[in-house]
ROSE-346116 format. One line per 5 residues: their letters; for each residue y negated, z negated, x of N, C-alpha, C, O. Coordinates in steps of 0.001 Angstrom, whole numbers. Layout:
// residues N
a) Y/Z/X/Y/Z/X/Y/Z/X/Y/Z/X; ...;
END
This chain:
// residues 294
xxxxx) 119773/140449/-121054/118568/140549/-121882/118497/139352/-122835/119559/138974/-123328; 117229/138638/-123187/117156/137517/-124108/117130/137935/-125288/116335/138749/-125758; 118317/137199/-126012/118379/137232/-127482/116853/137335/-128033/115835/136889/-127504; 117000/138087/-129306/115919/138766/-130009/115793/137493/-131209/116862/136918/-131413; 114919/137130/-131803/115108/136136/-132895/113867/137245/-134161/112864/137828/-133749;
xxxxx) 114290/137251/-135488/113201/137410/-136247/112904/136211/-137194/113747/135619/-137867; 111232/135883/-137124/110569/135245/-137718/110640/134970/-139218/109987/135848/-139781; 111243/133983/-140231/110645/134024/-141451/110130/133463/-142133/110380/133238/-143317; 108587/132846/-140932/106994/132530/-141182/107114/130647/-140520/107692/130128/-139564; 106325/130180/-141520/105488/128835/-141242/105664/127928/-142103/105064/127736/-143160;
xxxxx) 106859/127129/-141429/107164/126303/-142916/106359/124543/-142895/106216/123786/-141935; 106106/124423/-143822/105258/122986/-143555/106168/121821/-144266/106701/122095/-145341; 106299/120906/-143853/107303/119381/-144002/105809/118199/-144070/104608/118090/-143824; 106878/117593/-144542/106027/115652/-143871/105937/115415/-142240/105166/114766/-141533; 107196/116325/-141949/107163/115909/-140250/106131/117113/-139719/106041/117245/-138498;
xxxxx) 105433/117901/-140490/104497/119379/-139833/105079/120390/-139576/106267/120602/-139821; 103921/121516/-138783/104842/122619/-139598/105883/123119/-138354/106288/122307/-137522; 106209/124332/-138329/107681/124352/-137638/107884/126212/-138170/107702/126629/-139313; 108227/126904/-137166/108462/128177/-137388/109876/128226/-137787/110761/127709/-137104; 110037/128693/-138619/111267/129381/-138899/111613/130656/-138711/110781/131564/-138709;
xxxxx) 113318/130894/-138476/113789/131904/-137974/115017/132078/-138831/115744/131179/-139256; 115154/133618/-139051/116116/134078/-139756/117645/133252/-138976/117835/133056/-137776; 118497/132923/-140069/119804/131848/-139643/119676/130273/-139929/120559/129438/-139735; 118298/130032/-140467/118256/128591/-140497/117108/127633/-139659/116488/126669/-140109; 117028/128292/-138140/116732/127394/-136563/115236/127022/-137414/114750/127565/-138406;
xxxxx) 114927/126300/-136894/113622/125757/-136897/112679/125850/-135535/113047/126736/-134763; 111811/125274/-135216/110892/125190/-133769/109539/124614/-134342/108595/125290/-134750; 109652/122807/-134280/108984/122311/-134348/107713/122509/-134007/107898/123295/-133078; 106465/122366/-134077/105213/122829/-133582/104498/121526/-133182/104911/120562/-133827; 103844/121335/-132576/102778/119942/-131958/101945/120706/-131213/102202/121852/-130845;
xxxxx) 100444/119796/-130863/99670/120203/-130516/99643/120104/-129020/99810/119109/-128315; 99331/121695/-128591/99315/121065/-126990/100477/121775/-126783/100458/122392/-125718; 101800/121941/-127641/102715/122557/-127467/102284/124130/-126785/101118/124502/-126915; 103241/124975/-126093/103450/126821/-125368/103944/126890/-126261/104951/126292/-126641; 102738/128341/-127235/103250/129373/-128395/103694/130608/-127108/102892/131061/-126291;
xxxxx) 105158/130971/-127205/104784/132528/-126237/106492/133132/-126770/107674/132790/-126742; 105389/134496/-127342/106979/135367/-127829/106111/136579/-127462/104901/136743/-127303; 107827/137822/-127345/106866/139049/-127325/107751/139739/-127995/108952/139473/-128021; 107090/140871/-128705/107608/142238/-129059/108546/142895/-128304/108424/143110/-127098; 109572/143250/-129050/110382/143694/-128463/109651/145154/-127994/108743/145591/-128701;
xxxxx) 110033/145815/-126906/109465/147173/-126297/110675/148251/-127560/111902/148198/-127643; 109889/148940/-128191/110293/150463/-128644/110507/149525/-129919/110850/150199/-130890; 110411/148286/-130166/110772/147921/-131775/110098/148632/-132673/109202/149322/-132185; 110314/148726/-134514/109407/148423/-135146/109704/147335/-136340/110821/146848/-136514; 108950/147130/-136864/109453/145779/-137891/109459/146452/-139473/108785/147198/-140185;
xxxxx) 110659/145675/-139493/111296/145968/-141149/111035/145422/-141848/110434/144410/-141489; 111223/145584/-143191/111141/145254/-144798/111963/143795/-144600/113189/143888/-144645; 111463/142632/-144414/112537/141270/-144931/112837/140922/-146050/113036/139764/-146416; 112934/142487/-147085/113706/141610/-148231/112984/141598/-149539/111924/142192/-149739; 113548/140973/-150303/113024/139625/-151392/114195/138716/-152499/115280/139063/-152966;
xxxxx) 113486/137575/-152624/114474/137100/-153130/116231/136220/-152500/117223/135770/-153073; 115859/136340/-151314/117054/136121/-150479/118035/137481/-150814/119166/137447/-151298; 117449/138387/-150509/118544/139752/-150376/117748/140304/-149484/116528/140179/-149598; 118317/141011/-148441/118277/142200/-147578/117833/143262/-147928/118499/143668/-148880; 116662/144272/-147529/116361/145445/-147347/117485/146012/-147702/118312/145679/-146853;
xxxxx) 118058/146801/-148625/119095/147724/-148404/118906/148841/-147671/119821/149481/-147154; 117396/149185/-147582/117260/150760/-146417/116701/150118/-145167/116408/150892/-144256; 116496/148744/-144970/115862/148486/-144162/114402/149248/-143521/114173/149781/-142435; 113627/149038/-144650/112666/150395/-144645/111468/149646/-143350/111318/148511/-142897; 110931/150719/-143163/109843/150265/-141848/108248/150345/-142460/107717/151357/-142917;
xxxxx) 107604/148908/-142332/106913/148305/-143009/105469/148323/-141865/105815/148348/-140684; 104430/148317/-142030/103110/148699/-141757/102488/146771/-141243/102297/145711/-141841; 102371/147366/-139597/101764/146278/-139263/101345/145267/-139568/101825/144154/-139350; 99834/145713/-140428/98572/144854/-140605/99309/143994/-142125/98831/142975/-142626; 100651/144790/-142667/101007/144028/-144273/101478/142313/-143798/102247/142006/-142887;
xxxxx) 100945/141639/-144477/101116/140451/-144611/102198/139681/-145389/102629/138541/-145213; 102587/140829/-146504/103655/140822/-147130/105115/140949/-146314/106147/140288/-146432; 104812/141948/-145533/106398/142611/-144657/107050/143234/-145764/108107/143731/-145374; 106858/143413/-146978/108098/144041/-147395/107462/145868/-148035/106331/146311/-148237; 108810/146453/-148165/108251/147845/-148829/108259/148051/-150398/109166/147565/-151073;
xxxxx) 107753/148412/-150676/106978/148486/-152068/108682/148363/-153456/108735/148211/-154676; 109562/148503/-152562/110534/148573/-154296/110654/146965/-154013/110568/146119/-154904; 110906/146629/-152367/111348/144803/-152296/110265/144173/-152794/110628/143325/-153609; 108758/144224/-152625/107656/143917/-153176/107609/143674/-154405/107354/142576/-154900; 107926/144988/-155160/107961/144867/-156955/109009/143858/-157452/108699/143208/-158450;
xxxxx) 110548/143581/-156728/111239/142816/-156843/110815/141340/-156677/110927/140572/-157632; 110410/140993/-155679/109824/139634/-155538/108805/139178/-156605/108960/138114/-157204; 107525/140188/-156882/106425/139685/-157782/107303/139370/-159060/107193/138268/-159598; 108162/140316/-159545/108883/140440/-160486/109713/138812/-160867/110043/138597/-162033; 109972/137809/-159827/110524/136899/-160540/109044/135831/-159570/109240/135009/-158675;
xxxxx) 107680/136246/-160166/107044/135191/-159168/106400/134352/-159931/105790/135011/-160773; 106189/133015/-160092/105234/131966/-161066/104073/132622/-160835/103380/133022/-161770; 103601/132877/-159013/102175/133356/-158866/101659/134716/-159459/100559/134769/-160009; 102319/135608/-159362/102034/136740/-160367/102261/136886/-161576/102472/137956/-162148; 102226/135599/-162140/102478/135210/-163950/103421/136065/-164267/103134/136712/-165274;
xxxxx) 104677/136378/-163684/105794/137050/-163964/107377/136439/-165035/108223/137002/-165731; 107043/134846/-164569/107820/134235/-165862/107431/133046/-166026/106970/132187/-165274; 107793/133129/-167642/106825/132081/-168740/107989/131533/-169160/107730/131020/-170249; 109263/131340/-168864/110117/130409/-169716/110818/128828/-168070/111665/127944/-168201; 110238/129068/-167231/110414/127947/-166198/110001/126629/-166597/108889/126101/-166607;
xxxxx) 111569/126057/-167046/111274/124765/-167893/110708/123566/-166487/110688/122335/-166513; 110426/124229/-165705/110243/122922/-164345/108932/122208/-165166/108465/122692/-166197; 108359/120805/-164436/107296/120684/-164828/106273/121031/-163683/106665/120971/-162518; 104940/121402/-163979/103855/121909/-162662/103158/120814/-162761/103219/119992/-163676; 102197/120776/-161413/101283/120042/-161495/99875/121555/-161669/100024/122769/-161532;
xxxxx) 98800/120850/-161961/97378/121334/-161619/96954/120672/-160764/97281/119507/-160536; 95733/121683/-159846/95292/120884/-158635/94097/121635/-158507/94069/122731/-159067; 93050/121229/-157841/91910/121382/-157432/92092/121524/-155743/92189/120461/-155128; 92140/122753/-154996/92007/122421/-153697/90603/123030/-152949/89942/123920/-153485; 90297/122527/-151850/88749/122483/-151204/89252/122927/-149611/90015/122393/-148806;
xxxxx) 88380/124245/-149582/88633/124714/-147930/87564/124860/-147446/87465/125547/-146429; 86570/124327/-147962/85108/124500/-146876/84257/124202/-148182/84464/124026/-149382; 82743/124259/-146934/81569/124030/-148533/81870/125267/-149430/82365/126281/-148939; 81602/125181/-150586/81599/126366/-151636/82905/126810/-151942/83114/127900/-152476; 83791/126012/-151627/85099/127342/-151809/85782/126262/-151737/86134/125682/-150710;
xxxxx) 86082/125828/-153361/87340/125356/-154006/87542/125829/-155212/86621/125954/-156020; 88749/126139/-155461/90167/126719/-156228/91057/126166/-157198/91656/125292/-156571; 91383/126174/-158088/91909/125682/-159343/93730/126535/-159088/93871/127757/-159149; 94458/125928/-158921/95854/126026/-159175/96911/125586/-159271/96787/124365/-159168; 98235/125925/-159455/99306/125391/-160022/100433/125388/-158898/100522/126190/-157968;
xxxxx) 101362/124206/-159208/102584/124401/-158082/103487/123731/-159045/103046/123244/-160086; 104931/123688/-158675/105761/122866/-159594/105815/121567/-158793/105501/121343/-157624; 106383/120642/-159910/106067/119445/-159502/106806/118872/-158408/106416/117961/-157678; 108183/119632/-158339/109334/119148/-157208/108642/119580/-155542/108841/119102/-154425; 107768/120705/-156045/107116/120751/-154294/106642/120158/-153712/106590/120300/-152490;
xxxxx) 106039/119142/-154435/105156/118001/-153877/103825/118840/-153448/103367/119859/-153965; 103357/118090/-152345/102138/119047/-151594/102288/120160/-150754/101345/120685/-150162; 104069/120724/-150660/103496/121674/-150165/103070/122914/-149875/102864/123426/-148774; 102899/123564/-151479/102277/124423/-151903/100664/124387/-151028/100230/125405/-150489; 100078/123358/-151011/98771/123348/-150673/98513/122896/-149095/97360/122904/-148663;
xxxxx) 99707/122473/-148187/99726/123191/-146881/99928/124105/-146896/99141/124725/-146181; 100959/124980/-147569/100873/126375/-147215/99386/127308/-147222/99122/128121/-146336; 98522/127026/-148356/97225/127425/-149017/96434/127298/-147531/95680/128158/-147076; 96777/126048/-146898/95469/125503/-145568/94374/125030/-146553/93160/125190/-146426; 95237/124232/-147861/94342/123165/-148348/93864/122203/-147299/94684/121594/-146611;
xxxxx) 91969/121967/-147079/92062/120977/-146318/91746/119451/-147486/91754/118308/-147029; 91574/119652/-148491/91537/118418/-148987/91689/119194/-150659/91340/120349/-150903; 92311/118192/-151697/93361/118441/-152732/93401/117018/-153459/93846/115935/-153080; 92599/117527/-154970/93365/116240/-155998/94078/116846/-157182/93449/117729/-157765; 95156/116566/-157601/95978/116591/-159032/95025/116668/-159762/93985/116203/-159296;
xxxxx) 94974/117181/-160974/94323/117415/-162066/95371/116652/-163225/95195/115647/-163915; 96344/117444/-163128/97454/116824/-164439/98902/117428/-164214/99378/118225/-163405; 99345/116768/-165183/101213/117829/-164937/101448/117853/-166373/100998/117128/-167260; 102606/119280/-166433/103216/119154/-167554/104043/120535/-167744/104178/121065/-166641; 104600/121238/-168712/105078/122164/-168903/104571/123330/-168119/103368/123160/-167918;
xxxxx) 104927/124254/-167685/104227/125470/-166917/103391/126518/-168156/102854/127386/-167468; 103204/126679/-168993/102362/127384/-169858/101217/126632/-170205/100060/127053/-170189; 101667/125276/-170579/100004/124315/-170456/99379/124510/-169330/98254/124996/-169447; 99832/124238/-168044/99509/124156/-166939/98834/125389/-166700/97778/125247/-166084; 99155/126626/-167029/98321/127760/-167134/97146/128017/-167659/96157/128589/-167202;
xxxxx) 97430/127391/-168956/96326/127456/-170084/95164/126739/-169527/94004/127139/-169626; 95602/125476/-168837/94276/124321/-168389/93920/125212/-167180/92693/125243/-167086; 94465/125889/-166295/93988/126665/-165205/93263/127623/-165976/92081/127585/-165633; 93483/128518/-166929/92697/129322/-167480/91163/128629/-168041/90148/129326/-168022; 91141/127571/-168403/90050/126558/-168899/89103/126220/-168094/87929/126038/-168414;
xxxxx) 89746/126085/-166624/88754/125616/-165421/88139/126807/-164909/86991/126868/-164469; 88687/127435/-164963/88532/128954/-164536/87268/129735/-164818/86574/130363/-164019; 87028/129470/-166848/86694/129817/-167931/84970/129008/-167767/83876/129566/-167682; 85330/127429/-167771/84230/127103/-167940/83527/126799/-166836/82310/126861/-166666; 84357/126472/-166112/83441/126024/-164385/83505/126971/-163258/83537/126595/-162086;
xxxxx) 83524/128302/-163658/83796/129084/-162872/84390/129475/-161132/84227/130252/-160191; 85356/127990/-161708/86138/128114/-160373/87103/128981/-160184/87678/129368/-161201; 87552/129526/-158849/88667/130664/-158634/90034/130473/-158772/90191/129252/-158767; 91072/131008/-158889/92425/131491/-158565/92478/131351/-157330/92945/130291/-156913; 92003/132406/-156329/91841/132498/-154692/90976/132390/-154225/89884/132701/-154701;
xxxxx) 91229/131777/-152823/90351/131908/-151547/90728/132860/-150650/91903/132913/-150287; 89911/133620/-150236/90340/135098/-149096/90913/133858/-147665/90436/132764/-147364; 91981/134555/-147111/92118/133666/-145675/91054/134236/-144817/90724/133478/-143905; 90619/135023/-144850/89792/135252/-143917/88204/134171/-143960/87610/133732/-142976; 87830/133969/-145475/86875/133162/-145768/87454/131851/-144585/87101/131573/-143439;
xxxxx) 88477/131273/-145509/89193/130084/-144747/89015/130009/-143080/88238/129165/-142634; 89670/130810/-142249/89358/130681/-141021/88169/130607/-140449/88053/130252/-139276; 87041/130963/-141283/85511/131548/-140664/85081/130025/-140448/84300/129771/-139531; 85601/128940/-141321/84702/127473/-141589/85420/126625/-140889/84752/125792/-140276; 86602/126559/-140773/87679/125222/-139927/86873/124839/-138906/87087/123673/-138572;
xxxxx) 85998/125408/-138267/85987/124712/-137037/84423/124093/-137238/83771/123775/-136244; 83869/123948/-138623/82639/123793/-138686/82488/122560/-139991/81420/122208/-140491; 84006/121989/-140397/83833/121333/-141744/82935/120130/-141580/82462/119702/-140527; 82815/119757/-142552/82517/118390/-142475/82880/117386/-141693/83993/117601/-141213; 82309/116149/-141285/83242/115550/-140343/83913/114033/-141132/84718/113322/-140530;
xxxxx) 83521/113779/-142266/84172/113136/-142380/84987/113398/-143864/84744/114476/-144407; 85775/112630/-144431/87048/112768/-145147/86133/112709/-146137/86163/113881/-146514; 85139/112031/-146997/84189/111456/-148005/83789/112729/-148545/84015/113226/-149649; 82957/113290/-147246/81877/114703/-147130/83305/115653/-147528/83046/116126/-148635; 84451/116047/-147175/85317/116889/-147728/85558/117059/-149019/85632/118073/-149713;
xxxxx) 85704/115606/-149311/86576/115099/-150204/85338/115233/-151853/85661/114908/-152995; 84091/115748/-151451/83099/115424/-152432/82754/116702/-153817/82250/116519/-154925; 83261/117950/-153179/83729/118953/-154283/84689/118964/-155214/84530/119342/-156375; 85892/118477/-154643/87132/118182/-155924/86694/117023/-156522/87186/116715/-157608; 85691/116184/-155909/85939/114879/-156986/84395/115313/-158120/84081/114761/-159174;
xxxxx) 83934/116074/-157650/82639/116436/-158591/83118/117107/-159824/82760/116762/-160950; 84147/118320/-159511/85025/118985/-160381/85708/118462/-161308/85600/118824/-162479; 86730/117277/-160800/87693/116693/-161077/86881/115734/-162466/87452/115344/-163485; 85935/115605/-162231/85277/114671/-163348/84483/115620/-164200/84273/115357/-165384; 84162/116407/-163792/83770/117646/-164570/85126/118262/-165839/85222/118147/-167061;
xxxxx) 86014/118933/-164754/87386/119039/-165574/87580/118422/-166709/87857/118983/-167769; 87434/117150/-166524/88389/116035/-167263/87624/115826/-168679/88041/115621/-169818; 86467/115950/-168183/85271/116309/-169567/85154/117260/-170393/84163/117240/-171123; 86159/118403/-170522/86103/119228/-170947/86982/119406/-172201/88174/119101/-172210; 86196/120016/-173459/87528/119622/-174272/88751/121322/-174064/88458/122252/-173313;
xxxxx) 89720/121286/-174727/90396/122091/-174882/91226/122340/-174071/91432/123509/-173746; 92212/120874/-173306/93504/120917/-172311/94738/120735/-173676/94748/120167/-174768; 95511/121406/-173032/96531/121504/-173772/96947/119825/-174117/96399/118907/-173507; 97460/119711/-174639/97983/118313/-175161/99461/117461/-174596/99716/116278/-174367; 100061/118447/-174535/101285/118575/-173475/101224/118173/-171875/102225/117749/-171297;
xxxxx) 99905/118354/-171194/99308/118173/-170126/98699/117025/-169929/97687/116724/-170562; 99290/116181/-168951/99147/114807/-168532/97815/115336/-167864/97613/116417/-167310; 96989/114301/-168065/95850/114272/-166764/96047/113065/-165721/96201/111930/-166171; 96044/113247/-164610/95804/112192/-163638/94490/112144/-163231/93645/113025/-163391; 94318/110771/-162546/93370/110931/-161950/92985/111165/-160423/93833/111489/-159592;
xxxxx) 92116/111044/-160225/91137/111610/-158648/91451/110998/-158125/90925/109889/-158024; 92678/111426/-157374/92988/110632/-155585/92946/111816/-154818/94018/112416/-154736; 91858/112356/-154168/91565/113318/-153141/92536/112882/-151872/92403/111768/-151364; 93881/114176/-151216/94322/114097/-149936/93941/114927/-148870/94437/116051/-148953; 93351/114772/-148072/92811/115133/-147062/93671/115709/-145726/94059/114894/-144888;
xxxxx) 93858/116677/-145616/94731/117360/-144200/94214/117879/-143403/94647/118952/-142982; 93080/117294/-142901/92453/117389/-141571/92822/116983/-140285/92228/117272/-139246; 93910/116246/-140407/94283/115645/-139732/95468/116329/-139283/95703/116627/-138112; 96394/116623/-140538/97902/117199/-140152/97585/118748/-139898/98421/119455/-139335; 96381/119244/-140317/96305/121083/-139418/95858/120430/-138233/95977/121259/-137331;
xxxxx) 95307/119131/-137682/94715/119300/-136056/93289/120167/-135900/92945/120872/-134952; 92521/119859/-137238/90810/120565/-137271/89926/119644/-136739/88725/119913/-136776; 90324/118554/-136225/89108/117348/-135542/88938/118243/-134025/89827/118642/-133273; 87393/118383/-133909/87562/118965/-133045/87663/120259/-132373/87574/120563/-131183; 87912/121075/-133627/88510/122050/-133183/87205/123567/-132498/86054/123815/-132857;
xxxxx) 87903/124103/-131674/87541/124635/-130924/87126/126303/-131922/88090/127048/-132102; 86001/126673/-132383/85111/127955/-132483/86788/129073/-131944/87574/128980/-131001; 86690/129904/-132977/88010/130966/-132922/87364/132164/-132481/86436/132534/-133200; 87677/132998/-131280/87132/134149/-131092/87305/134871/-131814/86293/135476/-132166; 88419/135211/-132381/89271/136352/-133429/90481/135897/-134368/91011/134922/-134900;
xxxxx) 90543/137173/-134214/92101/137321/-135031/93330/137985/-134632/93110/138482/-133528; 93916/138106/-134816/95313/138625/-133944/95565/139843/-135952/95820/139488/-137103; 95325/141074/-135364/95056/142137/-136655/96628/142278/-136739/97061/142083/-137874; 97723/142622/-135626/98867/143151/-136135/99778/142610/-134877/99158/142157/-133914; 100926/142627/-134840/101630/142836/-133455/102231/144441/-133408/102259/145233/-134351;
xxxxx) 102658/144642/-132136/102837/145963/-131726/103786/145607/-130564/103754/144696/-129737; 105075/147146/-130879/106030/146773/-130159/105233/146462/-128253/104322/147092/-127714; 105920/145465/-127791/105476/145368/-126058/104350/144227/-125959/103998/143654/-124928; 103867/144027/-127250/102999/143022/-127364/102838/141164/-127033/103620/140376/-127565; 101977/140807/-126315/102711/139365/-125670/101828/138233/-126280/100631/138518/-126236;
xxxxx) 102137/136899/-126895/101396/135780/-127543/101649/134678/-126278/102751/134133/-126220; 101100/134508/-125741/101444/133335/-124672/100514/131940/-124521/99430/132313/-124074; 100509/131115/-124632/99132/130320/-125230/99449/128501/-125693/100598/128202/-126020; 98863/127918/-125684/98769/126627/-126170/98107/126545/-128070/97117/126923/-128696; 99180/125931/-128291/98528/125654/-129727/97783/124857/-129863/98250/123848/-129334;
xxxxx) 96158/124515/-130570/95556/123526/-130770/95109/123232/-132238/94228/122398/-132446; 95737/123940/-133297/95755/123595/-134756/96715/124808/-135505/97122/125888/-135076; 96864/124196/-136676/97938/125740/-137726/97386/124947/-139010/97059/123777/-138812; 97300/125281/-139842/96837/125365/-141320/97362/126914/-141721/97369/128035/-141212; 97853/126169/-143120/98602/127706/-144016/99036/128639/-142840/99159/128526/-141620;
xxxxx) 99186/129479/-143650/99953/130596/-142297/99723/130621/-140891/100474/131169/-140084; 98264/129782/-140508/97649/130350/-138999/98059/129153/-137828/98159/127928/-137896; 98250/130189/-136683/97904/129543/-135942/96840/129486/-134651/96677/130485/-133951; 96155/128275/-134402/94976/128523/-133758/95712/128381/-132653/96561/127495/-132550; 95318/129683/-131254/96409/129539/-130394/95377/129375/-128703/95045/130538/-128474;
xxxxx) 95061/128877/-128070/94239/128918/-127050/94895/129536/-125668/95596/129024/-124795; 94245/131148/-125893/94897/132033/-124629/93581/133020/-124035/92747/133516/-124793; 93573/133156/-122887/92896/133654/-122304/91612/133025/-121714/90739/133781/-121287; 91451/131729/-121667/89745/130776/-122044/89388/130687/-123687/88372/130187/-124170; 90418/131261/-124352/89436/131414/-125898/90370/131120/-126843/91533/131436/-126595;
xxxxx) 90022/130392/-128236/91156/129938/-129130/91184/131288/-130387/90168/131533/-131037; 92355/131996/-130567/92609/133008/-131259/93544/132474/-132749/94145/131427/-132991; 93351/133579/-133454/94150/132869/-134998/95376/133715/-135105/95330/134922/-134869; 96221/133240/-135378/97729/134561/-135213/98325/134089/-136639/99284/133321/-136570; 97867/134461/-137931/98611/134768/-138877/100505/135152/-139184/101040/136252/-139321;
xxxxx) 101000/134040/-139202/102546/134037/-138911/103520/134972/-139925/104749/134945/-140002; 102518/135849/-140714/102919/136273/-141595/103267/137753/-141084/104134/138494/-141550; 102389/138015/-140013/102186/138847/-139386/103704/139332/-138447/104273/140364/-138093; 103877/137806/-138344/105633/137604/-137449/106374/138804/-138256/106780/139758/-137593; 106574/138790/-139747/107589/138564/-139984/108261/139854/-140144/107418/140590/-140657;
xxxxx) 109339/140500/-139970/110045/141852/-139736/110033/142302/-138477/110590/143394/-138368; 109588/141844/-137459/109640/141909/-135899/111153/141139/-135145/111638/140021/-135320; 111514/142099/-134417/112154/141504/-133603/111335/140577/-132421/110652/141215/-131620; 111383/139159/-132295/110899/138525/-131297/111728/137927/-129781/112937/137702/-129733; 110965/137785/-128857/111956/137879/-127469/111095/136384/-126676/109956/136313/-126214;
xxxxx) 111756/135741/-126734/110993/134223/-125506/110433/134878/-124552/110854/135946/-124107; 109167/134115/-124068/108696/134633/-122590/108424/133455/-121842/107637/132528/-122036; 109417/133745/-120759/109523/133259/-119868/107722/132449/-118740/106559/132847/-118805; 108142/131638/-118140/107022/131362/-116897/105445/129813/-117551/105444/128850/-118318; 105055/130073/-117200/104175/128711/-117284/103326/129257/-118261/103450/130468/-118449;
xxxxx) 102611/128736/-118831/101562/129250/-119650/100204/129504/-118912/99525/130459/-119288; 99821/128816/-118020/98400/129039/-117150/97522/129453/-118172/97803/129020/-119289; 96632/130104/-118089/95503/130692/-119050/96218/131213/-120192/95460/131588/-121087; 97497/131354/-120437/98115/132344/-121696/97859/134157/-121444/97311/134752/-120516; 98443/134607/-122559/98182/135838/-122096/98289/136527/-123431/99392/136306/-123932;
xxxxx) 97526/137275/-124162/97405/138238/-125499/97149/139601/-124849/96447/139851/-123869; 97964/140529/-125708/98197/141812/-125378/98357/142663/-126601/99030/143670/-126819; 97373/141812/-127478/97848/141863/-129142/96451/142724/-129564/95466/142658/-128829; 96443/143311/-130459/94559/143816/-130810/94613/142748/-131875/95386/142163/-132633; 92937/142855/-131378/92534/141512/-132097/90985/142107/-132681/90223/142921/-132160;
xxxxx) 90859/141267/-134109/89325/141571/-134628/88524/140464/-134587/88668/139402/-135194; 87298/140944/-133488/86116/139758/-132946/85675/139389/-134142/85469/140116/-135114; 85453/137578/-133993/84301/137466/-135240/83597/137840/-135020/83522/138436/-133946; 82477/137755/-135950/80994/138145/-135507/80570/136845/-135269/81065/135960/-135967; 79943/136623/-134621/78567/135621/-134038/77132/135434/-134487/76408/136416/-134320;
xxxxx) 76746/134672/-134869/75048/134544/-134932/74332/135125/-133491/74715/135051/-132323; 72952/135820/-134191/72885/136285/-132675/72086/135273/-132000/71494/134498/-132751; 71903/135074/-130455/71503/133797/-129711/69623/134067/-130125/69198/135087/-130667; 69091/133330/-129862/67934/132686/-129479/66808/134503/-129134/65847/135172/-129515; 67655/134438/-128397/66967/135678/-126959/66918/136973/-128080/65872/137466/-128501;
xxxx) 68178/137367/-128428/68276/138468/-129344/67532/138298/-130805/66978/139290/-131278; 67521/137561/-131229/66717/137292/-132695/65103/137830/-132353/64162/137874/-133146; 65120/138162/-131107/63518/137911/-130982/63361/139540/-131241/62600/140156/-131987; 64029/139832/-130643/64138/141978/-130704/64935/142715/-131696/64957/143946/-131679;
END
C-alpha cells in the first residue's frame, strides 16, 4: 500500500509555491505540472494542532473548516496571533501595506518586516505597495486610520478573490492603479503615528508568479474532500491558498487548506483529462444571450 502523506498547506518562496507535508518534504509546484492525490478510503481528517503542538485528542474536524483545527487548538492558536490582535508587546518591526485583488477590493494590512512579501502571497495579493514600517502598535494605529478615514477593509472574502482572477486587468499599470490612488491618499492624511516610517509607492505586481495571464474561467470550487475522494489534474495557476487545477475539460479551484488533517495517498497513471471525485460548488454564470430574453 502507498505511504499516506498529510498536508500542511501552501507555502510560497522566491522560488514559488510548493506544498508542504508534515516532516519537512516539500513538492515544488510549476505550471503544467500533475496535481493527483486521493483520500484515503474509510479516513477522516484530524485537528493539526496549533502552535507547533499536536492535537492531544486528535479530535475529528469538519470538512468544509478551513482552519482544520478543533475549537480548544483554535482558541490556542488565535490566542498567540498578531492577526487576531492577540499580542501587543512584539518588539519585531511591521510593515503596512495596501494590497489590490481585483477592481474594488483593496485592503489595508500589516505583516512583520522579516517576512518580506510573503504574507501577501499567501493573501493572493495580486498587486501590493508598503505604506510604512515601524513598531507593531503604530502599525496598528495607522491601519486603524486607513480603515477610519478611507474606508478601506481588514479583509477580502476568498471567495470574492477567486470570482475576478480570470477577468483582471491586463496590464500591470491598470492593476497597479488602486494602491497608488490610496497610497497618495494615505500619505495625506494627518494623524500617523510618528514612530511610523512612511515609504513610498513602489506597487509589486504577482500576476505573473500566481500564473493569471491568461487564465482559464474556473468552473467551481472543490467545497471539501471526502474519504475515497480523487484530485487528478494539471495545474495552470495557485495564488494564496488555491489551486487552479484543470480536470475533467474544466479548470477547478482546490483550496489547500482544505488538505489539511487528511491523510493523502499518490495516484498513480497518466493524467489524460484528470479526474475529480470531490463535490464541488458551481459558479454561477451570466445567463447567455438566448436566456436573458425569457
Amino acid at each position: 500500500m502507498a505511504q499516506a502523506w498529510r498536508c500542511s498547506g501552501l507555502r510560497w518562496s522566491a522560488d514559488g509555491p510548493a506544498l508542504a507535508w508534515d516532516g519537512g518534504r516539500r513538492s515544488a509546484l510549476t505550471w503544467g505540472k500533475r496535481v493527483a492525490f486521493g483520500v484515503a478510503e474509510g479516513g477522516v481528517r484530524t485537528c493539526v494542532g496549533a502552535r507547533g503542538h499536536a492535537c492531544p485528542v486528535r479530535a475529528v474536524v469538519p470538512g468544509r473548516s478551513t482552519g482544520a483545527r478543533c475549537e480548544e487548538c483554535a482558541r490556542l492558536d488565535r490566542a498567540h496571533s498578531v492577526a487576531a490582535d492577540t499580542i501587543a508587546d512584539d518588539p519585531r518591526p511591521y510593515h503596512v501595506y495596501l494590497a489590490w485583488f481585483g477592481p474594488g477590493m483593496t485592503k489595508v494590512g500589516i505583516t512583520a518586516l522579516e517576512r518580506g512579501s510573503a504574507r501577501l502571497l499567501e493573501q493572493g495579493a495580486v498587486c501590493f505597495t508598503w505604506l510604512g514600517a515601524g513598531p507593531l502598535m503604530a502599525a496598528r494605529r495607522t491601519e486603524e486610520v486607513l480603515r477610519a478615514a478611507l474606508r478601506v477593509p481588514d479583509r477580502i472574502p476568498y471567495g470574492d478573490k477567486r470570482a475576478v482572477r480570470s477577468a483582471l486587468p491586463r496590464s500591470a499599470a491598470e492593476r497597479a492603479a488602486e494602491v497608488v490612488d490610496l497610497h497618495a491618499r494615505a500619505v495625506s492624511l494627518p494623524g500617523w503615528p510618528e514612530s511610523l516610517e512612511r515609504e513610498p509607492c513602489e506597487p509589486v505586481d504577482h500576476a505573473g508568479v500566481f500564473g493569471l495571464g491568461d487564465l482559464p474561467d474556473a468552473a467551481g470550487e472543490v467545497t471539501e474532500l471526502v474519504a475515497g475522494g480523487v484530485v487528478s489534474g494539471r495545474l495552470v495557476a495557485a495564488a494564496g491558498p488555491d489551486l487552479h487545477v484543470e480536470a475533467g475539460g474544466e479548470v477547478v479551484v482546490v483550496d489547500t487548506r482544505l488538505m489539511q488533517g487528511w491523510e493523502l495517498l499518490p495516484v498513480a497513471g497518466p493524467a489524460g483529462d484528470g479526474e475529480l471525485t470531490l463535490p464541488v460548488r458551481r459558479f454561477k454564470r451570466e445567463l447567455d444571450a438566448q436566456d436573458s430574453l425569457f
